[in-house]
GUDRENMAR-142768 format. One line per 10 residues: number of its first residue (from 1); for each residue x, y, z of C-alpha. Coordinates in steps of 0.001 Angstrom, whole numbers. Layout:
BEGIN
NUM	X/Y/Z | ... $
***
This chain:
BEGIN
1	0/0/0 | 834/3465/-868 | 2501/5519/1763 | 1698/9354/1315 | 4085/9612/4537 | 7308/8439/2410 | 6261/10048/-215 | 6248/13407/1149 | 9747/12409/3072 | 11050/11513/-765 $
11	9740/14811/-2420 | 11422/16908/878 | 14472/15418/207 | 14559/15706/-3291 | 13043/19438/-2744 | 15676/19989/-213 | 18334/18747/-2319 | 17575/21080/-5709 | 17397/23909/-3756 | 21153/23219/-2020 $
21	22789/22482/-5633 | 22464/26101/-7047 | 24037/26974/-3661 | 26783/24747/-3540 | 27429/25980/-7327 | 27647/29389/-6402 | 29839/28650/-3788 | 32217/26707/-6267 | 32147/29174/-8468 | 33328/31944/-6216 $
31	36006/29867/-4743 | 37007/29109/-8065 | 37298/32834/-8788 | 39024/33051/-5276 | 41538/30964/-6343 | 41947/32318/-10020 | 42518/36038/-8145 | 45188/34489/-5911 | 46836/32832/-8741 | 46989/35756/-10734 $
41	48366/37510/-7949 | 51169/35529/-6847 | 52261/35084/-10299 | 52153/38903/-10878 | 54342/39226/-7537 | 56698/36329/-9070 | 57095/38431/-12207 | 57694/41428/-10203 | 60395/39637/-8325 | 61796/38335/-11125 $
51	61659/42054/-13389 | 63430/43500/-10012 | 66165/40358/-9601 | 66822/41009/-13395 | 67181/44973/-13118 | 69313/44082/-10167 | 71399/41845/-12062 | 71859/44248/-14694 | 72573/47288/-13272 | 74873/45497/-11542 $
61	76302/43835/-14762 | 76054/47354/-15928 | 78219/48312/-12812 | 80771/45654/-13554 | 81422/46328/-17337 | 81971/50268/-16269 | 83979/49520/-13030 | 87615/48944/-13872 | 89066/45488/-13301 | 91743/44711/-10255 $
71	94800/44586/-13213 | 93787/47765/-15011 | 93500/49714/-11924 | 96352/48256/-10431 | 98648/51088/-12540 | 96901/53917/-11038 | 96949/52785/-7948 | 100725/52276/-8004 | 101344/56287/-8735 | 102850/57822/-6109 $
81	104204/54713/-4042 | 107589/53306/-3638 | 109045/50914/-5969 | 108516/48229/-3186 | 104866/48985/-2719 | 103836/49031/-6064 | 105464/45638/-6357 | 103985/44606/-3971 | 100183/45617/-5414 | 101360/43852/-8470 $
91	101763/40311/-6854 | 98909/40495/-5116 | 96922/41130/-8171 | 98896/38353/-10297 | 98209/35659/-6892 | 94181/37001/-7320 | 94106/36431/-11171 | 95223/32932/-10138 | 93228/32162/-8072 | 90528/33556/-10294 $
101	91311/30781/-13033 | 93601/33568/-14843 | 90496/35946/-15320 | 90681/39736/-14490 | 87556/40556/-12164 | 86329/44065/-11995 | 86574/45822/-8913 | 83137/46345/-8062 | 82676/42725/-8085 | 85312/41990/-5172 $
111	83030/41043/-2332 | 83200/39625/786 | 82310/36338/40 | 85232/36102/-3015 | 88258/37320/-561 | 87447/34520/2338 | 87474/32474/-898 | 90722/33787/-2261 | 92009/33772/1484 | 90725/29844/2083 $
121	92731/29271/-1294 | 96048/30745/-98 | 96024/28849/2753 | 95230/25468/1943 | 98516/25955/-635 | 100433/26731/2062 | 100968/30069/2122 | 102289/31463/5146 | 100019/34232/7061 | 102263/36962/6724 $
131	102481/36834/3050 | 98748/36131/2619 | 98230/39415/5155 | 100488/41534/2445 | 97930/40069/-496 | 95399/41370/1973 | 96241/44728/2783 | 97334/45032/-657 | 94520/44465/-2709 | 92153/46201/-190 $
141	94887/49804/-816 | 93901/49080/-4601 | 90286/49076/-3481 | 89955/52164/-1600 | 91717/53891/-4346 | 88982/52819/-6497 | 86441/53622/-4080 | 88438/57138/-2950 | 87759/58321/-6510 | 84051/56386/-6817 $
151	84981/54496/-9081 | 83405/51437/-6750 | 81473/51118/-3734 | 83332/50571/-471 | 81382/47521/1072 | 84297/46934/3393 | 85212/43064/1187 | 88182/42864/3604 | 86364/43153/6570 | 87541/39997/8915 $
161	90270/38538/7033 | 93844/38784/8275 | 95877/41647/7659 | 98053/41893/10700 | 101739/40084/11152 | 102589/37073/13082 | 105597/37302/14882 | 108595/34733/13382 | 111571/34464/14562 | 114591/36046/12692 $
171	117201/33222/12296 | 120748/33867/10967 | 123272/31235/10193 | 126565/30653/12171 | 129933/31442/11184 | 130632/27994/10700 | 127658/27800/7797 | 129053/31032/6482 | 132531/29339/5891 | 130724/26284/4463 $
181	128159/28796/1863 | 131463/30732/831 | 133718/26956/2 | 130866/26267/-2626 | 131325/25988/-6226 | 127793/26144/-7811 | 127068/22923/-9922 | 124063/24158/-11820 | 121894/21524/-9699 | 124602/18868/-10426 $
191	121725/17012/-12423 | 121833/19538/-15383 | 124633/19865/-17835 | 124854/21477/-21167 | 123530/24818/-21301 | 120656/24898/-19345 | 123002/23365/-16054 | 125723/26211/-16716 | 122771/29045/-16638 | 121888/27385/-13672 $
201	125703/27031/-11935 | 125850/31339/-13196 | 122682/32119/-11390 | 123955/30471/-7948 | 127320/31844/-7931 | 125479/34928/-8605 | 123308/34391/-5636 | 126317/33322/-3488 | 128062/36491/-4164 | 125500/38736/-3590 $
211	124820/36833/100 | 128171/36952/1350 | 128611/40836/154 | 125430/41617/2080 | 126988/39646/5259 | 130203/41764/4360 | 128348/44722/4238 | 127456/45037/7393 | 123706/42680/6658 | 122817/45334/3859 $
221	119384/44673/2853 | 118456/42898/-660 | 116727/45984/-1818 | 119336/48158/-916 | 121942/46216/-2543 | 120627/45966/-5826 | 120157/49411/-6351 | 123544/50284/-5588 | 125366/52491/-8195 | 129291/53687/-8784 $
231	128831/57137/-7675 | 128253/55742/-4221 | 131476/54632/-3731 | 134454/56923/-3109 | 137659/56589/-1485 | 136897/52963/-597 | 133868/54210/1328 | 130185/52661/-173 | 127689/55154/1095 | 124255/54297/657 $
241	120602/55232/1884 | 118274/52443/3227 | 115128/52387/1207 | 112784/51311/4610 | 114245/53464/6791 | 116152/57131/4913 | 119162/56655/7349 | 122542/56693/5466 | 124895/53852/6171 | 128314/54173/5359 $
251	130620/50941/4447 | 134098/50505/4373 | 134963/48688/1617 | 136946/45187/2500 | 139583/43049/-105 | 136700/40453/324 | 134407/43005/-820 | 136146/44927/-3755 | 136835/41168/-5079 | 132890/40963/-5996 $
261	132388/44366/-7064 | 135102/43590/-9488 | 133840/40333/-10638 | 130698/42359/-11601 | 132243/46056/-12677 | 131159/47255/-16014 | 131332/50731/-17869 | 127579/49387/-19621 | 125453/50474/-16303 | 125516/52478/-12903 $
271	124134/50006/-11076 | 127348/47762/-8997 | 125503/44375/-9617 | 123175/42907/-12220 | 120164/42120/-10253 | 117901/45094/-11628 | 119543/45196/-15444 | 120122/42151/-17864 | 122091/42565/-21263 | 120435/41405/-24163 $
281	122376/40297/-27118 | 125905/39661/-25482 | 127807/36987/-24424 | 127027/37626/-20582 | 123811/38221/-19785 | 124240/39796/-16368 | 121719/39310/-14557 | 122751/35746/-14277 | 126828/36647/-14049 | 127279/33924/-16334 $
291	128222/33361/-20246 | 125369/32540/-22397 | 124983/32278/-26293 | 125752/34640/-28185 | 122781/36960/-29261 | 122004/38306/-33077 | 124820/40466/-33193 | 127040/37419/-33615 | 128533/38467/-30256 | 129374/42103/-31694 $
301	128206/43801/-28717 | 130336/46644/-27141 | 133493/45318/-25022 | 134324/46857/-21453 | 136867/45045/-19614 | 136994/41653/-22160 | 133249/40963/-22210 | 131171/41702/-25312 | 127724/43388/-24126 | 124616/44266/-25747 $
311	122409/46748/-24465 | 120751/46506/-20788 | 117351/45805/-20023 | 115669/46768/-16866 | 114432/43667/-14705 | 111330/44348/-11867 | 112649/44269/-8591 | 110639/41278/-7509 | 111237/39176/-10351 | 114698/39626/-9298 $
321	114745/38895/-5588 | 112039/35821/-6779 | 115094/34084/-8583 | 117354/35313/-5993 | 115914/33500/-2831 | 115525/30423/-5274 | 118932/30164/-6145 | 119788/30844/-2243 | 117526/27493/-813 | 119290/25147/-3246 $
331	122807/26938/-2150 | 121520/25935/1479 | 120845/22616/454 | 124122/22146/-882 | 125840/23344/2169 | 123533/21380/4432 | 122164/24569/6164 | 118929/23396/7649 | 117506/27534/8157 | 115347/28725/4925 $
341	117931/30676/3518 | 116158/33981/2557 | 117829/37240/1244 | 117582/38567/4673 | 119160/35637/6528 | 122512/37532/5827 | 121432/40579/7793 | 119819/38529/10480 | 123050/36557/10712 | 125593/39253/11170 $
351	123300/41034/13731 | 123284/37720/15681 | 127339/37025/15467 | 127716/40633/16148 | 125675/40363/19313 | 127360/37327/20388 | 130826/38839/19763 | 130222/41417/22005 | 129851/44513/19420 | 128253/47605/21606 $
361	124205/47527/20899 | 124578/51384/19120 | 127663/49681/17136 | 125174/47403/15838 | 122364/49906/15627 | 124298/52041/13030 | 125449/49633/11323 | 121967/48146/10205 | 120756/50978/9918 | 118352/51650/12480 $
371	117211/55161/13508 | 117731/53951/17226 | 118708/51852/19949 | 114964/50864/21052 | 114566/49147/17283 | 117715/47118/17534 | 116749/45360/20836 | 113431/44733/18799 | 115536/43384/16119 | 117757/41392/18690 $
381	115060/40279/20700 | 113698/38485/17233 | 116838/36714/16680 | 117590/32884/17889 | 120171/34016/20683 | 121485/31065/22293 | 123769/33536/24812 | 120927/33048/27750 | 121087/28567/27366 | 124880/28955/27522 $
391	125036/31308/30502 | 122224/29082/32048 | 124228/25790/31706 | 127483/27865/33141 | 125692/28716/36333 | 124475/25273/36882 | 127596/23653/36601 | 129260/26281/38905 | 126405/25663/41479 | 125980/21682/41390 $
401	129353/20527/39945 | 129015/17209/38364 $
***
């Protein structure tokens, strides 16, 4: 039988239900447009992050291409610095580029981020931290050149690396290891022969010479010594200013020490060594006090003293003291001197066999140079002194004897 009861409960439900579907339709359709405004939205903020990361990146590539690169600027910088600064700019740059893959890098793109990088790179090639400080405080003078004349930004890059010094201790050589350097006779290597193991032998005896006349000298310094010139020396007196310091040091000239400048002495330059001129086209070059092939001129370069020379060529001071402390660690090696023989071991060792001869402290002060006293006992301080062990080891044998 025919219920009008579930009938009516059907036709609510089915009433209820077509009235709820328009709603639920609506409702779907403005989420849907919800969702459609949102989308278009974020993807209009995405585009306007991208437009702005894109200006960014090229005003910034327009920043770049204007700014001058590290090696270009590197010049200007250099004006108006000593020779020994500007050198120093110079490596510092060349070590960058390296580290760079041998690409220049504009200035304004030296950040932060890239010198940790380049500073993480020195070390882990062993570098030591004074040297990698010099880089340092080099490149960042280049920088605030740049950024003096606004050229770049000054985002402080160098901010938190090192720049300072470590302290190292100055170590000469003994007298004994002074006798044994001077008794050497400079084999090239003594794997080489032919040519390339005489250029070799030319370039140590070279080295050795210039060593023992800065020990002779009173421990002139490297820098000093090469740019010594004739006019300096008069009445067997070598007068000549340091570069570091402006004090003038005079020198008494020795038999040991007129027996190198003659082994060198030439009418072609000023300068007393070779170490900051080279001849091209003669039988000597002279840079490497040695005799080398003959250049185009068939050997028909001028003749001073029974050596055919061509015509000088200037050599950078760093290039020079480069092959210089090369030549002096395999002379070490073949003396069996365990110290890093450096071009300032010379000057460390006669301040330390001066001291322990007994010279007066102001003796020694003059003699190196310094403007006082107060800088030598610096300078002596620094140096391996073995006086203090000895006297130690006297007083304990007087006061237990064995």
């Amino acid at each position: 039988m025919f219920k009008i009861s579930s009938y009516l409960t059907r036709a609510g439900f089915i009433g209820k239900q077509s009235t709820e579907q328009p709603e639920a339709d609506k409702a779907g359709k403005v989420s849907k447009a919800e969702k459609t405004s949102q989308s278009e939205k974020v993807g209009k903020a995405d585009n306007a992050k991208r437009a702005d990361k894109a200006d960014k990146a090229e005003r910034m590539s327009k920043a770049q291409r204007c700014s001058p690169t590290l090696s270009s600027f590197v010049h200007a910088a250099a004006r108006g610095v000593s020779r020994s600064t500007a050198d120093n700019y110079r490596t510092a740059v060349r070590s960058f580029v390296r580290f760079n893959g041998g690409r220049d890098i504009p200035l304004s793109a030296l950040n932060a981020d890239t010198v940790r990088a380049y500073e993480r790179w020195l070390q882990d090639r062993g570098v030591c931290p004074n040297t990698s400080s010099c880089y340092m405080r080099s490149l960042r003078a280049i920088h605030n050149k740049a950024a003096s004349k606004r050229l770049v930004k000054d985002r402080k890059p160098f901010k938190g690396v090192f720049t300072g010094n470590s302290p190292t201790v100055k170590r000469g050589i003994t007298a004994g290891e002074l006798r044994r350097l001077k008794s050497l006779s400079p084999a090239g290597g003594g794997a080489e022969d032919g040519e390339t193991g005489r250029k070799r032998a030319a370039v140590e005896a070279a080295a050795l010479d210039f060593f023992l006349f800065s020990f002779y000298a009173m421990g002139m310094p490297f820098a000093d010594l090469a740019d010594l010139r004739r006019p300096q020396v008069r009445d067997g007196v070598l007068t000549y200013r340091r570069r570091k310091t402006g004090r003038q040091v005079r020198v008494t000239l020795e038999p040991c020490m007129l027996d190198i400048l003659d082994k060198y002495a030439t009418r072609e330059s000023d300068y007393l060594f070779p170490i900051l001129y080279k001849v091209k086209g003669g039988e000597k070059d002279r840079t490497k006090g040695g005799e080398t092939d003959k250049g185009k001129d068939g050997g028909k370069g001028r003749t001073t003293g029974g050596t055919k020379l061509g015509n000088p060529a200037e050599v950078s001071y760093s290039s020079a003291l480069n092959r210089y402390n090369r030549a002096l660690k395999t002379l070490a090696r073949e003396a069996g001197i365990a110290v890093n023989l450096t071009s300032y071991v010379a000057r460390h060792s006669w301040a330390s066999i001066a001291y322990e001869g007994n010279v007066d402290l102001p003796v020694i002060s003059k003699a190196l140079g310094h403007t006082d006293t107060k800088t030598t006992l610096i300078y002596i301080g620094e140096i391996n002194d073995t006086r203090p062990a000895s006297a130690n080891r006297k007083l304990l044998e007087e006061v237990f004897p064995s």
